[in-house]
N, C-alpha and C positions, 0 to 999 in steps of 0.2 A: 786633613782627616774629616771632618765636619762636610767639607765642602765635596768630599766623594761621598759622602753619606747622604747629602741633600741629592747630588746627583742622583744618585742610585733611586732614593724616592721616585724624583720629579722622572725618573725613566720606568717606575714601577705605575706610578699614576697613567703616563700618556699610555703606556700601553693598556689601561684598564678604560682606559675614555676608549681608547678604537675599539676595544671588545664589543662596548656599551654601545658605539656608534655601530658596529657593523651589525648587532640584535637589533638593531632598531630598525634600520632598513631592514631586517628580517621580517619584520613584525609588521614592517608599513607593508610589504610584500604580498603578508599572508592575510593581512585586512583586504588586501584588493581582490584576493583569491576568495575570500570567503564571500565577498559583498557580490562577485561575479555567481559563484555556487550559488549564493541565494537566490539570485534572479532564476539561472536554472531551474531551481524546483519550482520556485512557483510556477514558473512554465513549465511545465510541468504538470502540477499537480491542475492546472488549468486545464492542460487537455485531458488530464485523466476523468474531470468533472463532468467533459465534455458526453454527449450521446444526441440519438439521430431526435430526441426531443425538444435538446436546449439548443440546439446547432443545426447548420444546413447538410448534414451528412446524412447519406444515406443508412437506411433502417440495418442492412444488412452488415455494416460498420462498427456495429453495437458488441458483434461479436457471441461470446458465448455467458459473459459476466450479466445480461440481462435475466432476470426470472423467469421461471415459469409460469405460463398463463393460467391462473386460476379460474376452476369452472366458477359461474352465478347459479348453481343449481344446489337445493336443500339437500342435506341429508335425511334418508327419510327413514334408517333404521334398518330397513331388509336386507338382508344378504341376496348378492345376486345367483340366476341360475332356476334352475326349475324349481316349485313346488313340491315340499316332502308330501308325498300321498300320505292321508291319515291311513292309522292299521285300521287291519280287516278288510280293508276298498281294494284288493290288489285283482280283483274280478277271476278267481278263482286260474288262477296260474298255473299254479303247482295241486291241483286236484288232477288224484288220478279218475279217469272213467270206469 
């Protein structure tokens, strides 16, 4: 009686080692997957850093993620378009004769 009892243990353990063994290959598994993914991004994120600046690529490669070109010239306050004629100046338009 004792001695099916130990069995039964020692066959409840081995099967809890294989469990523990086959997660572990799991895990060694998903280490290699993830250390592979890593390299990915950063290549990755390397070419994304990339533009026709830092790199031998052409300007037209740049795509559409570059800015727009900022004028060098001052704001100087005016609104554009013709000049409001001051009143009175409208050189008799609307007089009749």
């Amino acid at each position: 009686m004792a001695n099916a009892r130990l069995r039964e243990l020692l066959a409840e353990r081995d099967a809890h080692i294989a469990q523990l063994l086959a997660r572990v290959a799991q895990v060694d598994e998903l280490q290699a997957l993830v250390a592979e993914l890593r390299a990915q991004v950063a290549d990755l994120a390397a070419r994304v850093k990339q533009n026709s600046k830092n790199s031998s690529k052409p300007p037209s490669s740049d795509g559409l993620g570059k800015p727009a070109p900022k004028s060098l010239r001052k704001k100087t306050g005016r609104r554009p378009g013709r000049p409001k004629r001051p009143a009175g100046r409208d050189h008799g338009a609307d007089r009749q004769p």
